[in-house]
C-alpha positions in Angstrom: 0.0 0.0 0.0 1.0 3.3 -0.9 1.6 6.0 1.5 -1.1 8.0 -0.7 -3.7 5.2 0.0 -3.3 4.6 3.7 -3.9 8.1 4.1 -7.0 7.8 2.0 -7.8 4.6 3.3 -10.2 4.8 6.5 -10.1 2.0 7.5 -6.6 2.1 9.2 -7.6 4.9 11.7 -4.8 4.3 14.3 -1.9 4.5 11.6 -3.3 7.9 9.9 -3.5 9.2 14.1 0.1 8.3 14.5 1.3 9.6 12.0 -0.5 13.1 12.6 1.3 12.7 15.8 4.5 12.2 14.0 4.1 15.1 11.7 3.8 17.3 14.6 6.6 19.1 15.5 7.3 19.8 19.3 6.8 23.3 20.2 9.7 25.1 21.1 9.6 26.9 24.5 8.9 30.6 24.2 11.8 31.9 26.5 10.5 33.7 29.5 12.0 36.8 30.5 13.4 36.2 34.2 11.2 37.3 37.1 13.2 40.0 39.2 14.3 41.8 35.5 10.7 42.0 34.5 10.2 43.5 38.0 12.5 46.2 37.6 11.5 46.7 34.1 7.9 47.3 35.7 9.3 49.3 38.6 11.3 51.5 36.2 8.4 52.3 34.5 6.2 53.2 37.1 8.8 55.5 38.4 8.6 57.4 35.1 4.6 57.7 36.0 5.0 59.4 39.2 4.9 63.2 39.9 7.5 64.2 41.5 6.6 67.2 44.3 8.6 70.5 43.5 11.0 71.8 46.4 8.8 74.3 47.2 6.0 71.7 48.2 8.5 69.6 49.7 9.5 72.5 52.2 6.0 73.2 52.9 4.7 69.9 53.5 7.9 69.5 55.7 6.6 72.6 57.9 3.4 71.0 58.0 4.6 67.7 59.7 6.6 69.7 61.9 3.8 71.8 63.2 1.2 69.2 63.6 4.2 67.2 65.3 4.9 70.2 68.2 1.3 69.9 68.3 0.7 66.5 69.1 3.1 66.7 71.8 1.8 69.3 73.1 -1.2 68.3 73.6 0.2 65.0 75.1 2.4 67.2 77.2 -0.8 68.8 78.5 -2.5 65.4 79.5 0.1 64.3 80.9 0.6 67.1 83.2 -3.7 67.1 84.0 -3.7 62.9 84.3 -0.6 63.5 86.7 -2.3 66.6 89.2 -5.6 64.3 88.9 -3.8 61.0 90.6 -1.3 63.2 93.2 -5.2 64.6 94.2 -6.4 61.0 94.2 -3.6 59.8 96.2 -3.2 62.8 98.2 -7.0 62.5 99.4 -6.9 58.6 100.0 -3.9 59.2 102.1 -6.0 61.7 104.8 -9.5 59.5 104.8 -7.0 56.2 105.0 
């Protein structure tokens, strides 16, 4: 039998599935770019999106942190001091009943 009439032929169904399977050619492997350089591939390009502040922003934001800064420890200070006059009274008091 010719190679012509066993293709044509249906009645040899495994042979004509083998050989598709033969014909096939294995796929080659796409190469995949390596994990940590697509990261910093990515990262670089971000960086490229982001607005930068100016120096004068900078400088005022900075004055910003420092004020709210003096006053959260002020008012901490302040607590402090009231929490501390609060429990000398407390103690103060317990110490003339007791």
């Amino acid at each position: 039998m010719s190679e012509q009439e066993k293709r044509d032929n249906p009645a040899t169904p495994k042979e004509s599935v083998s050989s598709e399977k033969k014909a096939k050619a294995p796929k080659k492997k796409e190469k995949k770019p390596n994990r940590l350089l697509r990261w910093f591939k990515d990262l670089k390009g971000e960086l490229k999106k982001v607005t930068w502040p100016t120096a004068k922003d900078t400088i005022k934001n900075v004055g910003v942190v420092i004020v709210c800064v003096i006053f959260v420890g002020i008012f901490i200070w302040l607590f402090d001091y009231l929490a501390r006059a609060v429990i000398q009274a407390l103690f103060a008091l317990f110490k003339h009943l007791g």
